[in-house]
N, C-alpha and C positions, 0 to 999 in steps of 0.2 A: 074695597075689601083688602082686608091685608093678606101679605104674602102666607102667613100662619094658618089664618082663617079659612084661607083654600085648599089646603090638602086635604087628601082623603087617602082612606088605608082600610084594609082587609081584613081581619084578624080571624084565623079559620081559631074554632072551638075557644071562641071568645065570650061562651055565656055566664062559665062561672071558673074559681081556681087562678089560675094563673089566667089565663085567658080573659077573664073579666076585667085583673089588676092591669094589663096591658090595653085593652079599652078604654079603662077609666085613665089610665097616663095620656091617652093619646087625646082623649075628650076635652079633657080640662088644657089640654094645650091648642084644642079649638078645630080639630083635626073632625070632619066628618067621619063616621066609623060605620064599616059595614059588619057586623056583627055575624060568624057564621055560625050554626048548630047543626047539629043533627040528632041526637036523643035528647038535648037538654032545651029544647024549644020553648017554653015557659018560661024557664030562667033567662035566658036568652029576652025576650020579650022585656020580662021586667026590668030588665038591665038597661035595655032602650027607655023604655018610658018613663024612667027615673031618671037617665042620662038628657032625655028631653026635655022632663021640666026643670029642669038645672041651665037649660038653654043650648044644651050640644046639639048636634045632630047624629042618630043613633038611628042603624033599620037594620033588622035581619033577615040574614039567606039561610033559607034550610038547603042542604045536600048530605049526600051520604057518599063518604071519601073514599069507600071502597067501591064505587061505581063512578067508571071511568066516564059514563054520558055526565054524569051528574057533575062531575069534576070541568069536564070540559065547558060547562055553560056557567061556571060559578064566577070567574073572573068577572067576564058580561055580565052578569045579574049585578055583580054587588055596583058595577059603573052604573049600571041603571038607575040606584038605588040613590049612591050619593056621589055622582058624579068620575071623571076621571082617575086612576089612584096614584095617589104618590109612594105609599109603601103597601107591601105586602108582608105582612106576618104570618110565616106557616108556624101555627101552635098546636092545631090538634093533632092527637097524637090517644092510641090503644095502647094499654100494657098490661101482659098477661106475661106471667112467670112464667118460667120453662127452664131448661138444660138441655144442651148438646148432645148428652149422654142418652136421652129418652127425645130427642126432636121429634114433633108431630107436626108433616106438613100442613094440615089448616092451618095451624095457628101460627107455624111460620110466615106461610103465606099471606095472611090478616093482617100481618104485622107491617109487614115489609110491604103491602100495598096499601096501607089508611098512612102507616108511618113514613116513608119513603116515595114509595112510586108518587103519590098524591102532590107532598109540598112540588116536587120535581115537573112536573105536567103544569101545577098553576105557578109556579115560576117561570116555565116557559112559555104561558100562554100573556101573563105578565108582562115579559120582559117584550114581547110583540106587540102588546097595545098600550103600554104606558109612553105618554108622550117626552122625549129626551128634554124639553124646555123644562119638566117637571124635577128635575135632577130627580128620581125614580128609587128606590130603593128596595132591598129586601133583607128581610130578618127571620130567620129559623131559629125555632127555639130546641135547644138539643138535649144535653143531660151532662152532667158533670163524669157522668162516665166514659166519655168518650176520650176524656183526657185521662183516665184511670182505669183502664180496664179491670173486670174482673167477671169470673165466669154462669154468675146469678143472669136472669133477666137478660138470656142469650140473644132473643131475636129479634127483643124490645133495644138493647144494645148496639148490637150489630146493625141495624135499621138505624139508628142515632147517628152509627160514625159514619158510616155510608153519606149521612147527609152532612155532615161537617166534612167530609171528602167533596162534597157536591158543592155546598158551601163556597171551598175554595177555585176550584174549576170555572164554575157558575161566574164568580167576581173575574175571573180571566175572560171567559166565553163574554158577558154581557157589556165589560169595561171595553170606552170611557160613559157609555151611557149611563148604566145602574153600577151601585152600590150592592154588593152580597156579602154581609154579617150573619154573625151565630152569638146566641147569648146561651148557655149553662146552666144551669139553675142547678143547683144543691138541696137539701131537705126543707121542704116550704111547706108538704101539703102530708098528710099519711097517703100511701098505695089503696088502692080498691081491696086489698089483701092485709091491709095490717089498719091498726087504730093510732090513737096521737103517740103511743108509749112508742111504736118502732120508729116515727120522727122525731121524737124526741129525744131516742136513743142515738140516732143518727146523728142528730144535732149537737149535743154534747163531745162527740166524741172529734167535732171538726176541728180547725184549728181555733176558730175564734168560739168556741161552743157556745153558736147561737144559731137558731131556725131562720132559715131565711123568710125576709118579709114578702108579702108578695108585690106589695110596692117597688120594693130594689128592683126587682125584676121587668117591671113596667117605664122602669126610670131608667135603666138602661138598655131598652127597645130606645126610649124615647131620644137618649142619646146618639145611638147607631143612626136614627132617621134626622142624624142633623150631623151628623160628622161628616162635613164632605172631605177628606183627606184620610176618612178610613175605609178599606175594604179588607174584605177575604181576612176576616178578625174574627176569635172569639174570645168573650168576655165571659168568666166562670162568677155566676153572681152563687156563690156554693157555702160561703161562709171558709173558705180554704181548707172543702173535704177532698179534692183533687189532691190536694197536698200532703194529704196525711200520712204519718209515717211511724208512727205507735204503732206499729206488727206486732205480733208476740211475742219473736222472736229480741226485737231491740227491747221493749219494755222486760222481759226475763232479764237481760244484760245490766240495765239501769238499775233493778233489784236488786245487784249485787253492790258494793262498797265501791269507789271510784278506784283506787288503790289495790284495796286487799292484800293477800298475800303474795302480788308481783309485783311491790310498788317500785323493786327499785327496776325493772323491766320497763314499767311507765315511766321512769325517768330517764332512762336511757332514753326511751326512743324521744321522750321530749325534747335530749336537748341533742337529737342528730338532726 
């Protein structure tokens, strides 16, 4: 068996979305996949059985991320399932809109333990029982806001950067053993709260205005779990909406004439 053919990986809320493109990146590179759910248990399923008769090896863990026993025996189950793992992908991930202005603990709190506490706990239950001969790795999947803040989707936010803070640390704490990456993702999917129009609005307005594939995003997990000379990295798979710099404030400016009536002001300062 070859070196490829042996690994195995995690991928928590791996049944459908982004979650599924990153299972299927990791199948087709021969990667045994432990497949995790917890509401999407069906999906989940067929995603195995389809990944099986294609000849991967595909099994799912159900748990529920906001229950710390449930968390604590997930590493173990998924070894059980398909063996030792070489990578761990924390993906799922709750988002529920909010603002600072009106915070309500529950949903604080929901957030910041499915989104946060969760990948952090099976990281470190990870990074305990993945063998070092495995070269070992981990990849959290984040959000393009963490590199762009802004004050929408407070707790879902703040829960993100927190774990690209951890992200970093984590690649200090666990090195030279494991590898700890982050990957980005930009406008791929609509919100549980809006339809294609508000991705597509999103999408348009990035730099390259295009929706991200959800393959991109599977392709570069699959990268991170073969770079041995990268850690404590993120990779913004966003279409370059981190970057974006159309405000209203510049786009109002650009309205007007380049020149106008200070051109000879623009020339001065051109040629100091």
């Amino acid at each position: 068996m070859s070196e490829s053919s042996a690994k195995a990986a995690l991928v928590t809320g791996g049944a459908h979305r982004i979650g599924q493109a990153i299972v299927e990146a990791l199948a087709a590179k021969s990667f045994a996949v432990a497949i995790h759910c917890h509401r999407s248990e069906r999906e989940a399923h067929l995603l195995a059985e389809r990944l099986s008769l294609n000849g991967a090896s595909a099994h799912v863990i159900k748990a529920d991320l906001s229950d710390s026993l449930a968390v604590a025996g997930l590493v173990a189950a998924a070894e059980g399932a398909v063996g030792k793992l070489h990578l761990l992908v924390n993906n799922a991930a709750i988002f529920e809109e909010d603002d600072i202005r009106k915070l309500d603990a529950e949903t604080f709190d929901r957030q910041i333990t499915v989104n946060l506490r969760a990948p952090l706990l099976l990281s470190r239950d990870f990074a305990v029982r993945a063998p070092a001969s495995a070269r070992p790795s981990i990849v959290n999947i984040l959000d393009q806001r963490v590199l762009k803040p802004d004050p929408r989707c407070f707790s879902y936010a703040l829960a993100k950067s927190a774990l690209w803070f951890a992200t970093r640390t984590m690649a200090q704490a666990f090195a030279p053993k494991i590898r700890v990456n982050a990957v980005a993702p930009g406008p791929t999917f609509p919100n549980p709260h809006e339809g294609d129009e508000g991705v597509l609005r999103e999408a348009a307005a990035t730099l390259l205005g295009e929706r991200v594939r959800p393959e991109a995003i599977g392709a570069a997990v699959l990268y991170l779990s073969e770079a041995q000379h990268v850690t404590g990295q993120i990779i913004a798979v966003d279409s370059g909406q981190h970057l974006g710099w159309r405000t209203p404030d510049i786009v109002a400016n650009m309205a007007e004439p380049a020149l106008g009536n200070n051109a000879d002001q623009w020339r001065k300062d051109d040629d100091a």
